[in-house]
C-alpha positions as semicolon CSV with decimal commas, in nm:
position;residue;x (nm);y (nm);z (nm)
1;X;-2,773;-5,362;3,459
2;X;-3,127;-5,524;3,405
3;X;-3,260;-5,287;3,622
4;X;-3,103;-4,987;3,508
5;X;-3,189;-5,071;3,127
6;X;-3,585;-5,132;3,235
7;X;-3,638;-4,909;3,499
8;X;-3,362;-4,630;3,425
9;X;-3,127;-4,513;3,704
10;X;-3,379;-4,497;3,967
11;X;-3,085;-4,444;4,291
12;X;-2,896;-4,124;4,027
13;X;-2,576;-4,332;4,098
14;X;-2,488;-4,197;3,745
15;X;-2,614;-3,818;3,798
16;X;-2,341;-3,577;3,688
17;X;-2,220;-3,327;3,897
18;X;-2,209;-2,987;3,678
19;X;-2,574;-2,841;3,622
20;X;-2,382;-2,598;3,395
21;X;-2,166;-2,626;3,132
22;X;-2,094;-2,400;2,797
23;X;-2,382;-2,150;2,914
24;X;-2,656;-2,417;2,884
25;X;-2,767;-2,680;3,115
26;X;-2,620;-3,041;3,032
27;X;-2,703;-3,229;3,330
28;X;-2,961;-3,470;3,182
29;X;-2,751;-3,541;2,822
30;X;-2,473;-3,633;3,067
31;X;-2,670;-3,840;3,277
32;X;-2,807;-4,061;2,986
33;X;-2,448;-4,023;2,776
34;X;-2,319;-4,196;3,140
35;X;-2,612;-4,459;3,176
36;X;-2,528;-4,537;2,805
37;X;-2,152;-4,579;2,799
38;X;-2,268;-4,825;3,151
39;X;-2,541;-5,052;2,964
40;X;-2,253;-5,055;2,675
41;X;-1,986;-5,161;2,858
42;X;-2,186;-5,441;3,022
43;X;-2,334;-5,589;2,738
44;X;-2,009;-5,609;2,517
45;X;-1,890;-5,819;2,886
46;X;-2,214;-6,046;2,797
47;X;-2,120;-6,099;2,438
48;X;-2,381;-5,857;2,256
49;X;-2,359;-5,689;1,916
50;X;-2,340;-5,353;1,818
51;X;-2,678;-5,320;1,594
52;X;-2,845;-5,566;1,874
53;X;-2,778;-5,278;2,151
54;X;-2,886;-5,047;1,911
55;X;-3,196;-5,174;1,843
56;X;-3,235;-5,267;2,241
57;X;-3,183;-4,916;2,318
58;X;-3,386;-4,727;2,036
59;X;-3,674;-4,959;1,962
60;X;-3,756;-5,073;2,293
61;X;-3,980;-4,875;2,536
62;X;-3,728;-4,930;2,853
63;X;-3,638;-4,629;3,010
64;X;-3,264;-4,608;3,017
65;X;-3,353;-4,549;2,620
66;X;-3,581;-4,224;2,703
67;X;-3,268;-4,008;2,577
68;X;-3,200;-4,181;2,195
69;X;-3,569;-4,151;2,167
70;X;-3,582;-3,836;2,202
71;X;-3,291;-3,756;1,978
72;X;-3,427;-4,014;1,689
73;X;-3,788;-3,780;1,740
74;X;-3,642;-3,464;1,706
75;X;-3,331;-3,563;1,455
76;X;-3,450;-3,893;1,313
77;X;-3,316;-4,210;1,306
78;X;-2,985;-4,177;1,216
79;X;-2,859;-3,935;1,478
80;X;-2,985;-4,131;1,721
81;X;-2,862;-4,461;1,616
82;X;-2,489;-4,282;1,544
83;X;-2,540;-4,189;1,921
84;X;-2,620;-4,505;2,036
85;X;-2,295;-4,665;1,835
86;X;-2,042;-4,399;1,975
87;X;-2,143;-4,505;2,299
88;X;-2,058;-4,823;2,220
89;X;-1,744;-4,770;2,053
90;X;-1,664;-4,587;2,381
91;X;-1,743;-4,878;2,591
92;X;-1,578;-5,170;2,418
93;X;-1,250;-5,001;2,399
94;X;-1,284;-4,951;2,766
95;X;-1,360;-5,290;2,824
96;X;-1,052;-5,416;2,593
97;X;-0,802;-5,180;2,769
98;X;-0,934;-5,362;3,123
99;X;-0,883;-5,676;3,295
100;X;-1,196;-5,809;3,373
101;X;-1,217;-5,972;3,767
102;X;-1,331;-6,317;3,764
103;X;-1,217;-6,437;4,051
104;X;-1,106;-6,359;4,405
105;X;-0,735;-6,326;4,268
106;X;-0,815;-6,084;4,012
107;X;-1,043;-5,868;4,265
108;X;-0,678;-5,858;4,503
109;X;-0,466;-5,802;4,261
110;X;-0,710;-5,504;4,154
111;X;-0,725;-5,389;4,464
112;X;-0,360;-5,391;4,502
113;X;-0,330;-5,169;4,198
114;X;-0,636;-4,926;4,331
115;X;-0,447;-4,932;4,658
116;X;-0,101;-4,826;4,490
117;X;-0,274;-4,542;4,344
118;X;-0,427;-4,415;4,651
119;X;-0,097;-4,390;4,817
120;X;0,068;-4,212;4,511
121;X;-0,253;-3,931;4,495
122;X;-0,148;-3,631;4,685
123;X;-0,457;-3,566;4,952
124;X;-0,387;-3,219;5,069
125;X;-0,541;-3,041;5,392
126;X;-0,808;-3,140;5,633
127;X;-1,062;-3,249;5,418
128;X;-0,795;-3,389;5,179
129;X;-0,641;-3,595;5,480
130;X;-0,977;-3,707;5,586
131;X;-1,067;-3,894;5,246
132;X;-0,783;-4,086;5,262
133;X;-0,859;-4,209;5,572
134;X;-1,158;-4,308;5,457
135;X;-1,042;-4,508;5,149
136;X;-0,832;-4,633;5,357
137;X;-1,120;-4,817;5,577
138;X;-1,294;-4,879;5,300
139;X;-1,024;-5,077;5,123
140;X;-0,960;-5,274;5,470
141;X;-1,336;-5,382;5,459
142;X;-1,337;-5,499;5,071
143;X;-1,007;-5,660;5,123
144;X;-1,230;-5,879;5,382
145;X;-1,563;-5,878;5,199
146;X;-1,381;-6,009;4,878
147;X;-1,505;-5,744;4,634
148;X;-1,588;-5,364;4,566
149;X;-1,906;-5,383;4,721
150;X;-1,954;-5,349;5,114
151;X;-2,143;-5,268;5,387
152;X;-2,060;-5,037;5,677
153;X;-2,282;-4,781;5,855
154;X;-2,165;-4,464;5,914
155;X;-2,119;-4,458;6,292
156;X;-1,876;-4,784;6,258
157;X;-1,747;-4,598;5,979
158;X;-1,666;-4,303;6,159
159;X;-1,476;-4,531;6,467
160;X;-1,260;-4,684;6,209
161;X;-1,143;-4,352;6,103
162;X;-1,100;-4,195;6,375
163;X;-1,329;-3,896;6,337
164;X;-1,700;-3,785;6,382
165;X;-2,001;-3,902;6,222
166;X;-2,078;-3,578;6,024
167;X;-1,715;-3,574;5,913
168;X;-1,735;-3,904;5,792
169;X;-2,101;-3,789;5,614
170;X;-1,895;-3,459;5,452
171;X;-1,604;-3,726;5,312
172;X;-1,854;-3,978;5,164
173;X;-2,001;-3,682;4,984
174;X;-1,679;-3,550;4,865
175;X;-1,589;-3,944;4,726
176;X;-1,899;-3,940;4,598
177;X;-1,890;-3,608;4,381
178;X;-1,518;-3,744;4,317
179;X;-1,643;-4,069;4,140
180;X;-1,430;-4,286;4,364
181;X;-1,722;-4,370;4,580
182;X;-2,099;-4,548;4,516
183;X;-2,352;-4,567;4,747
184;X;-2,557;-4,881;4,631
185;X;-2,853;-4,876;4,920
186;X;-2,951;-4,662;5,255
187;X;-2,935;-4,970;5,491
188;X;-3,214;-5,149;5,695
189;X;-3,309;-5,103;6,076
190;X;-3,050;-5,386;6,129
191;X;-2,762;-5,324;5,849
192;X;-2,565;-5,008;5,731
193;X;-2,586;-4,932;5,382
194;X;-2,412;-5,061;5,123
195;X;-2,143;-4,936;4,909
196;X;-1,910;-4,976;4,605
197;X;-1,566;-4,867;4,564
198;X;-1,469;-4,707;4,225
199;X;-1,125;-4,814;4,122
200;X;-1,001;-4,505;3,981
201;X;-0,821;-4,240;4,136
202;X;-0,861;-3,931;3,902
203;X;-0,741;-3,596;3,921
204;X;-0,855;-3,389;4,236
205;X;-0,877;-3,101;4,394
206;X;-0,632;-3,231;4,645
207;X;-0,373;-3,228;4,323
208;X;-0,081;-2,998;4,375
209;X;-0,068;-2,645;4,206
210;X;0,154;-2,491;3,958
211;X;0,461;-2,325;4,120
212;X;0,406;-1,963;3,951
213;X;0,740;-1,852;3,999
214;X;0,920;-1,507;4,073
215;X;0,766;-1,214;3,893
216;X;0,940;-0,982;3,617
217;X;1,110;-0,703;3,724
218;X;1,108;-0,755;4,094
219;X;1,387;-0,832;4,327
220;X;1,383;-1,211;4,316
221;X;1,328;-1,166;3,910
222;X;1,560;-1,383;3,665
223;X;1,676;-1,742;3,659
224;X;1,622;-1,928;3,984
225;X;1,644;-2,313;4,089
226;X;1,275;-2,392;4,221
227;X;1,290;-2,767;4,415
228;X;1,021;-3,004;4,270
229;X;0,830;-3,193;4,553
230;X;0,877;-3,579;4,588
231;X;0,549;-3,765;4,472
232;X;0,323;-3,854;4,727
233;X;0,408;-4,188;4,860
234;X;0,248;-4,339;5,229
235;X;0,189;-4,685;5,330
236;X;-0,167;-4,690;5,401
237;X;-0,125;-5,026;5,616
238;X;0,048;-4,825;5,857
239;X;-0,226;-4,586;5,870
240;X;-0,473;-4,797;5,875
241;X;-0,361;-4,965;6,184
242;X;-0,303;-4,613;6,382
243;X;-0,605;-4,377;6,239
244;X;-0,852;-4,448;6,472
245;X;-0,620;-4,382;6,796
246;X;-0,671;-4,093;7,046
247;X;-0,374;-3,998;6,936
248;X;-0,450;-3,888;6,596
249;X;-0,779;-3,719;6,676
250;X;-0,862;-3,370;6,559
251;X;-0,685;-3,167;6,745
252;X;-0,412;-3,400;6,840
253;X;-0,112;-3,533;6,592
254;X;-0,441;-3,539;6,305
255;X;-0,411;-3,666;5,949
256;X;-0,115;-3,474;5,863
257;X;0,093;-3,637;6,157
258;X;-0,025;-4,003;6,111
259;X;0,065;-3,916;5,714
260;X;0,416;-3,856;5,815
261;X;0,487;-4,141;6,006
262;X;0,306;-4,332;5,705
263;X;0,545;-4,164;5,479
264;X;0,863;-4,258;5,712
265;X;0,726;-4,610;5,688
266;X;0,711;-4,608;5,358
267;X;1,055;-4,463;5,290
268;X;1,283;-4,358;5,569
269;X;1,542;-4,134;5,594
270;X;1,368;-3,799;5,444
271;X;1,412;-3,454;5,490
272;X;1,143;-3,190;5,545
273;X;1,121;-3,065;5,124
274;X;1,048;-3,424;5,065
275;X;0,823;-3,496;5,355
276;X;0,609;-3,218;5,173
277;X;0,563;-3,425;4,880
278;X;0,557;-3,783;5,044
279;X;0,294;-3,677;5,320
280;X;0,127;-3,405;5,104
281;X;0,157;-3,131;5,381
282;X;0,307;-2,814;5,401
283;X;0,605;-2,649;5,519
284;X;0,454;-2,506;5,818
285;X;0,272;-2,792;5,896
286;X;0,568;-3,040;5,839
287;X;0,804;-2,860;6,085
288;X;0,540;-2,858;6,392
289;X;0,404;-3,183;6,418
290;X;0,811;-3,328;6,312
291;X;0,875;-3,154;6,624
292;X;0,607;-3,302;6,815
293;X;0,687;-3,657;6,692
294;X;1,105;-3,587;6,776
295;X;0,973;-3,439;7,159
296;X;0,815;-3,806;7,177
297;X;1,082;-4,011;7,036
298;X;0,882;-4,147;6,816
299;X;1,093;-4,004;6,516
300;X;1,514;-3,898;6,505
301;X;1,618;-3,659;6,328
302;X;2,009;-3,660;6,214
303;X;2,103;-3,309;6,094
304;X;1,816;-3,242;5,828
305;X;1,687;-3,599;5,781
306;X;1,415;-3,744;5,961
307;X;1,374;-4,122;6,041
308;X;1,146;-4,353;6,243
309;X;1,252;-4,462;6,561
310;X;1,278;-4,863;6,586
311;X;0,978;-4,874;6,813
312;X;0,745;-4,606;6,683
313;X;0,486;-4,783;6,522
314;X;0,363;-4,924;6,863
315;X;0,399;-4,620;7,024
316;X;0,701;-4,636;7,192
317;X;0,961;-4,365;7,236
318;X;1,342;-4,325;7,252
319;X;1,513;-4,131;7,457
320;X;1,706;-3,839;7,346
321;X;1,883;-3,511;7,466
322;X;1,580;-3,322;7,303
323;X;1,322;-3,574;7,400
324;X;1,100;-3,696;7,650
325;X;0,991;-4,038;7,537
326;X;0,626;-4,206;7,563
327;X;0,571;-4,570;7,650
328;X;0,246;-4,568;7,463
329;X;-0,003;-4,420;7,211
330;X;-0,233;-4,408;7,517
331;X;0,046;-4,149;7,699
332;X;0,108;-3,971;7,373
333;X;-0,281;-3,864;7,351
334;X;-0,276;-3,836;7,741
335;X;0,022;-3,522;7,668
336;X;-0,166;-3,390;7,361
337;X;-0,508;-3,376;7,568
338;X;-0,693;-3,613;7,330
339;X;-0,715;-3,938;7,544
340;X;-1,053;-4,069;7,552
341;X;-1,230;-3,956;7,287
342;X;-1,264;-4,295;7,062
343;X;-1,416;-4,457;7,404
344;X;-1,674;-4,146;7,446
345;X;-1,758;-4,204;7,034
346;X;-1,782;-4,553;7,081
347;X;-2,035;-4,490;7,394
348;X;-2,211;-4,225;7,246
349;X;-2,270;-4,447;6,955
350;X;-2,332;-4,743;7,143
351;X;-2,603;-4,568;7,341
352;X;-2,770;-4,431;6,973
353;X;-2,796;-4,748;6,877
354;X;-2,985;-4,791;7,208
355;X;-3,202;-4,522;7,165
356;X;-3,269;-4,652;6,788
357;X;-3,398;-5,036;6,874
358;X;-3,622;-4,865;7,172
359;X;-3,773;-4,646;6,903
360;X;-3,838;-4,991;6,678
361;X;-3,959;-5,197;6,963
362;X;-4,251;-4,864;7,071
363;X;-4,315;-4,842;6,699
364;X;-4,375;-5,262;6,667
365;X;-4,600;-5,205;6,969
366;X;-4,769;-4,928;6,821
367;X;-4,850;-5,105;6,540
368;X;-4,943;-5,460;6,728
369;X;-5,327;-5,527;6,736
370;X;-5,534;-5,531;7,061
371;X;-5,521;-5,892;7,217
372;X;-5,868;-5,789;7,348
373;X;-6,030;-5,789;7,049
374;X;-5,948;-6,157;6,926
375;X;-5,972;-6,319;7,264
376;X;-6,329;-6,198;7,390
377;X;-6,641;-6,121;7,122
378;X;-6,794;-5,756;7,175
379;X;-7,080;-5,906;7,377
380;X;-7,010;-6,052;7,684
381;X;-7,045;-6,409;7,734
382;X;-7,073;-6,616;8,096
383;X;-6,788;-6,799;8,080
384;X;-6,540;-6,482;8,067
385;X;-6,738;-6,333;8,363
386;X;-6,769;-6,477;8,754
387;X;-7,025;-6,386;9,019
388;X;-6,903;-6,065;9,107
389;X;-6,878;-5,885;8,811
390;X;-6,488;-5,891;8,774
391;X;-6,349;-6,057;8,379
392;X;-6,129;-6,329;8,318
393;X;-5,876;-6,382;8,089
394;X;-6,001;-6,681;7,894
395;X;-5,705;-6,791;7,807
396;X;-5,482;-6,774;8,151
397;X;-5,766;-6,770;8,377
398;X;-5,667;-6,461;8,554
399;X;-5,873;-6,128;8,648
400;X;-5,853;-5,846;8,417
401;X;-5,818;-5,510;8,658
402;X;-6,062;-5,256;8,578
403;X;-6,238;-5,423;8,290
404;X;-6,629;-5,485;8,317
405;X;-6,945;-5,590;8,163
406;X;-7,205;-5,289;8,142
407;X;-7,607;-5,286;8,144
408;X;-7,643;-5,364;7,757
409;X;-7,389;-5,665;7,732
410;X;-7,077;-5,475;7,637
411;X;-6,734;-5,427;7,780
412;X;-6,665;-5,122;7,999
413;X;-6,266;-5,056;8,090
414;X;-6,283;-4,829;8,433
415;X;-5,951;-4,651;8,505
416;X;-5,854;-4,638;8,812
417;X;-5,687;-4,294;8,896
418;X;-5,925;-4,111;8,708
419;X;-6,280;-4,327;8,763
420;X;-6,349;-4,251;8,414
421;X;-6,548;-4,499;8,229
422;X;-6,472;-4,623;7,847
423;X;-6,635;-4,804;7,634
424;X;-6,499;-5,046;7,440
């Protein structure tokens, strides 16, 4: 918060995302209006006043008050100070309506909350299905790391999910434009970059439509009894634990098959209307891969209701008259034609992270200075050279190949395929 109140939001981690809004462009009003509302909300935390933060923000020359500085030089004092106070008003009821973490407890039991939340938010389609997985990851690293913040690059990123590293990329971005997701720093040679969860889940794209209904006049027109979906509801332990199997690669059972099973874990017993709302999928989609997961074993199905079988969280199948069973998550991306591919990602990225310290090490030698230089002045002297011509390495006695002393003192390096001669 120091640095954002001195040096103003150098990183944009509070840019909006609209550029238009009410046919005029907004973006910068919002993106001091949010570095406001954060400087507010931090220092009613540390115990400041109101006409203190005003004055901080308005008389100062730091940079994250650029915006009230402008308003109090075109409006005058007063609009920008009433600015500077709603902001504030803003931010202390925000902080009052919050628990504030303290300690490792409170950070868990927040997390627990941000976790429930999650698994209640309906994440529809691909990209939908994707995001969760990654909040999912992301959650199992903070739950570790003991906070919001955390650091994970985006190739180990993309192993824990279970997906590509530009897929990964495209979900950051969308938790990013989303607010749920903060990227705090781009990383080092040696570290990935680090992060910060945003414990709110607000209302998404992913968010389920408005039924529209039957329309007037036609042949399905007057009263009819429209099913509401179940609420989404998944336990994301469960999926966390199975994402990043061959098994629930791209093209094999995907996210909308490891949602099911994640929704059967949660509550069993459910038929296919409220497997639509529990997984977030769709009719289409819920039949096929239920009928994948029954020709496995891995899931029974008693008239229209679906259930786990006893042993298909490890993989294992039952046998049935409309079922071949697997012995293994292994087998069950062996028969879907997806085994394998976490072992070729983890290669592939093994062997870029190869490919990356060889590019360090030629750029450190690159930039290393010529041991030449320091160990022998530009003129010659006897000691470094015997009788017959040849140099010696003062300080391990041995002959230098190809390096001599010319007429006029100097050193003369003599390559040997070509013969060419170059002076040092």
């Amino acid at each position: 918060m120091h640095k954002l109140l001195v040096h103003g939001d150098q990183d944009s981690a509070y840019s909006p995302n609209n550029r238009q809004r009410g046919g005029k462009n907004t973006a910068a009003s919002d993106h001091a209006w949010a570095v406001t509302r954060a400087l507010a909300a931090d220092a009613v935390r540390v115990g400041w006043d109101r006409a203190s933060f005003v004055q901080v923000l308005v008389d100062s020359p730091y940079k994250a008050g650029h915006h009230a500085r402008s308003i109090q030089h075109r409006r005058g004092y007063d609009r920008a100070a009433e600015w500077v106070r709603r902001a504030w008003d803003g931010a202390q009821e925000h902080v009052r309506s919050t628990d504030r973490i303290c300690t490792r407890q409170d950070f868990h039991a927040s997390l627990a909350a941000f976790r429930a939340r999650v698994e209640r938010t309906p994440w529809k389609g691909i990209a939908g299905k994707t995001d969760l997985r990654n909040l999912i990851a992301r959650m199992e690293i903070c739950t570790r790391s003991g906070g919001w913040d955390h650091t994970v690059s985006d190739r180990e990123l993309a192993e824990r999910m279970g997906c590509s590293r530009t897929t990964a990329r495209n979900s950051n971005q969308r938790l990013i434009d989303a607010r749920l997701l903060r990227q705090l720093d781009h990383g080092s040679a040696t570290d990935g970059a680090r992060w910060m969860l945003i414990s709110s889940v607000q209302s998404m794209s992913h968010a389920w439509t408005t039924h529209q209904g039957p329309k007037a006049g036609g042949v399905m027109s007057g009263p009819t009894a429209i099913q509401a979906p179940a609420e989404a509801d998944i336990d994301s332990r469960v999926a966390a634990r199975l994402m990043h199997l061959d098994a629930f690669a791209h093209r094999g059972l995907g996210g909308s098959g490891l949602a099911i099973l994640a929704a059967l874990a949660e509550r069993e017993s459910q038929t296919v209307q409220e497997l639509q709302g529990t997984a977030s999928i769709t009719r289409p989609t819920a039949y096929r891969q239920l009928r994948r997961l029954v020709q496995f074993g891995l899931v029974v199905r008693e008239g229209e209701v679906y259930m786990l079988s006893p042993t298909a969280l490890a993989g294992v199948g039952v046998p049935s008259s409309t079922a071949t069973p697997v012995g293994s998550w292994a087998e069950a991306a062996g028969r879907l034609g997806t085994d394998g591919v976490a072992d070729r990602r983890r290669h592939r990225h093994a062997l870029e992270r190869l490919t990356w310290a060889r590019q360090q090490e030629s750029v450190a030698m690159r930039r290393c200075v010529p041991v030449l230089e320091s160990r022998h002045p530009r003129i010659a002297q006897l000691e470094h050279v015997r009788d017959d011509g040849t140099v010696v390495d003062p300080a391990t006695g041995e002959v230098i190949d190809g390096l001599y002393v010319a007429t006029d003192g100097s050193w003369v390096f003599q390559e040997a395929a070509t013969g060419d001669a170059t002076s040092s």
